[in-house]
One Martini backbone bead per residue (centre of mass of N, CA, C, O) as a GRO file, in nm:
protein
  175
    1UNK     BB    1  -4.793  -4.205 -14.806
    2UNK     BB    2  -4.518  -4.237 -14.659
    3UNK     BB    3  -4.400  -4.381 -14.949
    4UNK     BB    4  -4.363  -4.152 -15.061
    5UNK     BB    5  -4.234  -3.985 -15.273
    6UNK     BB    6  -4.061  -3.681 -15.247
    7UNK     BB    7  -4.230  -3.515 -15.460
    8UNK     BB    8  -4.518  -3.597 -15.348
    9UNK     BB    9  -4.466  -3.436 -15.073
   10UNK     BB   10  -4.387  -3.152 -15.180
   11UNK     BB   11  -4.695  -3.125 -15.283
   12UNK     BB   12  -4.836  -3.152 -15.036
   13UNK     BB   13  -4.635  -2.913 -14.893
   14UNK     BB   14  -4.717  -2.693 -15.149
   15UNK     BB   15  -4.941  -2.705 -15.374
   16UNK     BB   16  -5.213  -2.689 -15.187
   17UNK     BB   17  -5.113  -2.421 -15.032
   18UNK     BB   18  -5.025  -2.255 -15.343
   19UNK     BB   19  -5.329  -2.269 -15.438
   20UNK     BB   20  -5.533  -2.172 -15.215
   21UNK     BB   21  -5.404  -1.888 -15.223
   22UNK     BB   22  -5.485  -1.831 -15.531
   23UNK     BB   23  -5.789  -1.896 -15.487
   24UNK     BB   24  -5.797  -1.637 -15.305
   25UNK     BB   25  -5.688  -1.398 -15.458
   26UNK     BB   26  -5.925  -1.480 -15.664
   27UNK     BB   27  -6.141  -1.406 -15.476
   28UNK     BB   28  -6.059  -1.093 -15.372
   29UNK     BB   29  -6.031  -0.981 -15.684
   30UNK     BB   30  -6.360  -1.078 -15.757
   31UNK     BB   31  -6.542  -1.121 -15.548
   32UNK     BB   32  -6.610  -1.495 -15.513
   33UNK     BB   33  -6.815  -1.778 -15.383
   34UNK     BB   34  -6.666  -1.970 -15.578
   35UNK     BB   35  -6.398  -1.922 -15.517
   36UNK     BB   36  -6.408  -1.946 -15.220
   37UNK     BB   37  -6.532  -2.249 -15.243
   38UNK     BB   38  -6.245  -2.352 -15.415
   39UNK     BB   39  -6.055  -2.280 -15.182
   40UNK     BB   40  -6.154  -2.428 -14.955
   41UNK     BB   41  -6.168  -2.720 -15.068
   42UNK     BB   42  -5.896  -2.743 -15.087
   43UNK     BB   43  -5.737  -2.681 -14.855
   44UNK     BB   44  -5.904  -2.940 -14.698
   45UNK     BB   45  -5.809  -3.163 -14.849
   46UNK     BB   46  -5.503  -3.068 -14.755
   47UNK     BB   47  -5.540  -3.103 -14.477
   48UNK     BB   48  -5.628  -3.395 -14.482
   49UNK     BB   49  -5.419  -3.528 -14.606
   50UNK     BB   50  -5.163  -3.445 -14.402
   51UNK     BB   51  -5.310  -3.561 -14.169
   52UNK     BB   52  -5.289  -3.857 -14.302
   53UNK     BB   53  -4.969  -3.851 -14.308
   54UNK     BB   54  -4.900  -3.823 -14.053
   55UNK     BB   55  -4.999  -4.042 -13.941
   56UNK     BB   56  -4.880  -4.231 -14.053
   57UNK     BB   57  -4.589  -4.158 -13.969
   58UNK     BB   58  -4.671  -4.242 -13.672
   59UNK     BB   59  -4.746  -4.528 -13.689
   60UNK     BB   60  -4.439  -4.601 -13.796
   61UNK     BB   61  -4.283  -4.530 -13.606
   62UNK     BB   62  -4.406  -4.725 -13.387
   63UNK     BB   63  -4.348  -4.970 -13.466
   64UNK     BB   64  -4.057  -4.921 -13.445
   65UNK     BB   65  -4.019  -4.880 -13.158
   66UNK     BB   66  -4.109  -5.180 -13.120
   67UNK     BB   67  -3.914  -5.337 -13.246
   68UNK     BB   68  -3.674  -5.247 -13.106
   69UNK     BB   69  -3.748  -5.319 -12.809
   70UNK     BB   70  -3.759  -5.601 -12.865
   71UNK     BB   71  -3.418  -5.601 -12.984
   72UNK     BB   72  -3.302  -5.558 -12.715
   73UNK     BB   73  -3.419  -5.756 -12.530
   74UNK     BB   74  -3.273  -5.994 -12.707
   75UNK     BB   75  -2.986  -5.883 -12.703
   76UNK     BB   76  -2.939  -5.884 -12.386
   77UNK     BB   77  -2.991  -6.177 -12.316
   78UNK     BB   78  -2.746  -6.283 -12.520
   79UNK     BB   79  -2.511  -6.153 -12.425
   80UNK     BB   80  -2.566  -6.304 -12.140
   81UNK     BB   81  -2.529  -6.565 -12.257
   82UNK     BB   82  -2.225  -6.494 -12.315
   83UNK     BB   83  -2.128  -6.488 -12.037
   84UNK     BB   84  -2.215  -6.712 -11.932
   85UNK     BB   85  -2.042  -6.897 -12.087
   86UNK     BB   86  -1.761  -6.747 -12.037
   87UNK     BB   87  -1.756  -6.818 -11.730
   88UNK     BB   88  -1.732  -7.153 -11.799
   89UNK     BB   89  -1.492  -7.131 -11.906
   90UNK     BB   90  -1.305  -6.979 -11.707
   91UNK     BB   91  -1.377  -7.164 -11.440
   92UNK     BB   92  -1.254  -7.448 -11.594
   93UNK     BB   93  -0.962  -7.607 -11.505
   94UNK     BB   94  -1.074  -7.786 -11.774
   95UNK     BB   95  -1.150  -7.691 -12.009
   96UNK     BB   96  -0.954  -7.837 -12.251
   97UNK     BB   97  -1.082  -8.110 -12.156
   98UNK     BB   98  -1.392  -7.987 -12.285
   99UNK     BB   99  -1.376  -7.868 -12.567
  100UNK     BB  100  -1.627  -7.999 -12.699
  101UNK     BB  101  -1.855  -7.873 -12.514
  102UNK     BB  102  -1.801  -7.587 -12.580
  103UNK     BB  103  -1.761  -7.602 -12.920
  104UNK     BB  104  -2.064  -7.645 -12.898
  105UNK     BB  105  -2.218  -7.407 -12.732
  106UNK     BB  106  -2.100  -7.188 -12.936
  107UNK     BB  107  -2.210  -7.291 -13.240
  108UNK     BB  108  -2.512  -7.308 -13.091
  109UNK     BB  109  -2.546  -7.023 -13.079
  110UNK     BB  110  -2.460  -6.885 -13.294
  111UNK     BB  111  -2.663  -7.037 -13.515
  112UNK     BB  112  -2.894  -6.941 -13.384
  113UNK     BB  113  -2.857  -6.661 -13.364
  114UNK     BB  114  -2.808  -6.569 -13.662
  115UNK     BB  115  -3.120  -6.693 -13.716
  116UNK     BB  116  -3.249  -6.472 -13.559
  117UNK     BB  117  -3.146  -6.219 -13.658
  118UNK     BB  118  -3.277  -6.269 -13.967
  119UNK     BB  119  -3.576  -6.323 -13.884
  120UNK     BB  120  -3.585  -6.020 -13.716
  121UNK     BB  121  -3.365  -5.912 -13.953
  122UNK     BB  122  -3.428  -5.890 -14.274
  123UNK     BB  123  -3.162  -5.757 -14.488
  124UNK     BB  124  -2.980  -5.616 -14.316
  125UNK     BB  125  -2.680  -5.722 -14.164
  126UNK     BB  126  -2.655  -5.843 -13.898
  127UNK     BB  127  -2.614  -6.162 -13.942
  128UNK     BB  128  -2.316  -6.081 -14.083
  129UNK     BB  129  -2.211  -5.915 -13.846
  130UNK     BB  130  -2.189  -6.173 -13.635
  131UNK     BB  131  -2.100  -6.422 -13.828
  132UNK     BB  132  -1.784  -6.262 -13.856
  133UNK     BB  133  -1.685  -6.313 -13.661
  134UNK     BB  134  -1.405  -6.384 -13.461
  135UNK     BB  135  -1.089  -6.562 -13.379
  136UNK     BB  136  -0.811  -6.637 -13.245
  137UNK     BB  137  -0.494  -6.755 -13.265
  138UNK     BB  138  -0.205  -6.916 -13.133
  139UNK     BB  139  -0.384  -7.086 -12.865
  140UNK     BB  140  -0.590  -7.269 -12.959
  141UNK     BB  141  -0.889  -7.380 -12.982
  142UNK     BB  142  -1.031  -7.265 -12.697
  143UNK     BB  143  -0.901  -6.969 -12.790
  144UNK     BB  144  -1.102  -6.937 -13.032
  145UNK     BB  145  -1.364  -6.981 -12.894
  146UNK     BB  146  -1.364  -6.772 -12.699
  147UNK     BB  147  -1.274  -6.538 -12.901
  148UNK     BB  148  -1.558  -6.572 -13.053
  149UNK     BB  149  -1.738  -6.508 -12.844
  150UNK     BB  150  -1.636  -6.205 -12.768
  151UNK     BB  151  -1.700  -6.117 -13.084
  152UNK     BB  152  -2.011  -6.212 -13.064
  153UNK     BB  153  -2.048  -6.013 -12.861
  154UNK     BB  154  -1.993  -5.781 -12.987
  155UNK     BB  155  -2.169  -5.759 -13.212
  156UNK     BB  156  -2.429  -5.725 -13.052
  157UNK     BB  157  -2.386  -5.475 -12.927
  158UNK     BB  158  -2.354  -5.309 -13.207
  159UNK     BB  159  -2.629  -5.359 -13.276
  160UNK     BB  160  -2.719  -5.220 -13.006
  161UNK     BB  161  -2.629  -4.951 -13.134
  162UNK     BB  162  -2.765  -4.999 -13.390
  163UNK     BB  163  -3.123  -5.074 -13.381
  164UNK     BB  164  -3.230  -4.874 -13.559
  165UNK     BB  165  -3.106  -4.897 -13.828
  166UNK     BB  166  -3.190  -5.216 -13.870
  167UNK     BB  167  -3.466  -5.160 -13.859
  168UNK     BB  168  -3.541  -4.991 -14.086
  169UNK     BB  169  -3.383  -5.156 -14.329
  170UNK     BB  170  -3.582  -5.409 -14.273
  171UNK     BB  171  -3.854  -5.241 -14.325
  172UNK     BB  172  -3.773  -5.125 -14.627
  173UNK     BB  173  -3.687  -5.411 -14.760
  174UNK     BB  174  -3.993  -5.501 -14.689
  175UNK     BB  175  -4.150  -5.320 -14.907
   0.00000   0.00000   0.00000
């Protein structure tokens, strides 16, 4: 019921109680046991019915709520994880001379978090928008890499600022 079209819903919280109404009206103006038991009746059944669509949408927001948090908690991680590459970058006197150690560990992190984004926000847009991170160029290859690991931690702290967002898009092109 939570997923139902917009029309269902409006029918849901509008025609149930104006039909119970009207049979309320027909009941006090014709003074009928019958019509008093066909608007309780009706009533009840919509009252169950919006009863059971509240929970399905309790159910279906906690279940984002934990998705989020759990999603959090990973980008958090991934975050410190580029923060301490690029300590060891920034740190290393002969940076340049290890340039193909850096330039492996920076490549294979991006590809790592990347298929980890798709696989936890499958089609949500989340994985296109960390690899598309780039580097400057002008300064060499090591300032390439270097300055790329800077822009994929940038879009992921971006996806942690709207992770609210992308755990429902890919929620809801799941279904």
């Amino acid at each position: 019921m939570s997923g139902w079209p917009l029309i269902w819903k409006f029918l849901l919280g509008v025609a149930g109680p104006g039909l119970a109404l009207t049979l309320a009206w027909v009941t006090i103006k014709n003074n009928s046991m019958p019509w008093f038991w066909a608007a309780f009746i009706v009533a009840a059944v919509w009252a169950v019915m919006q009863g059971v669509d509240a929970w399905k949408a309790w159910r279906e927001e906690r279940a984002v709520h934990e998705d989020i948090s759990v999603l959090v908690e990973y980008l958090v991680k991934e975050i410190q994880h580029a923060a301490t590459i690029e300590q060891g970058i920034r740190g290393d006197p002969k940076a340049d001379k290890h340039f193909l150690k850096y330039r492996d560990e920076v490549e294979s992190w991006r590809t790592k978090t990347g298929g980890e984004l798709e696989a936890r926000l499958p089609r949500s847009g989340a994985s296109q928008v960390f690899l598309a991170a780039l580097g400057d160029t002008g300064h060499g290859p090591l300032y390439w890499e270097y300055t790329q690991l800077r822009s994929c931690q940038a879009a992921l702290t971006g996806i942690l600022g709207a992770s609210d967002s992308f755990v429902r898009r890919s929620r809801s092109l799941a279904k």
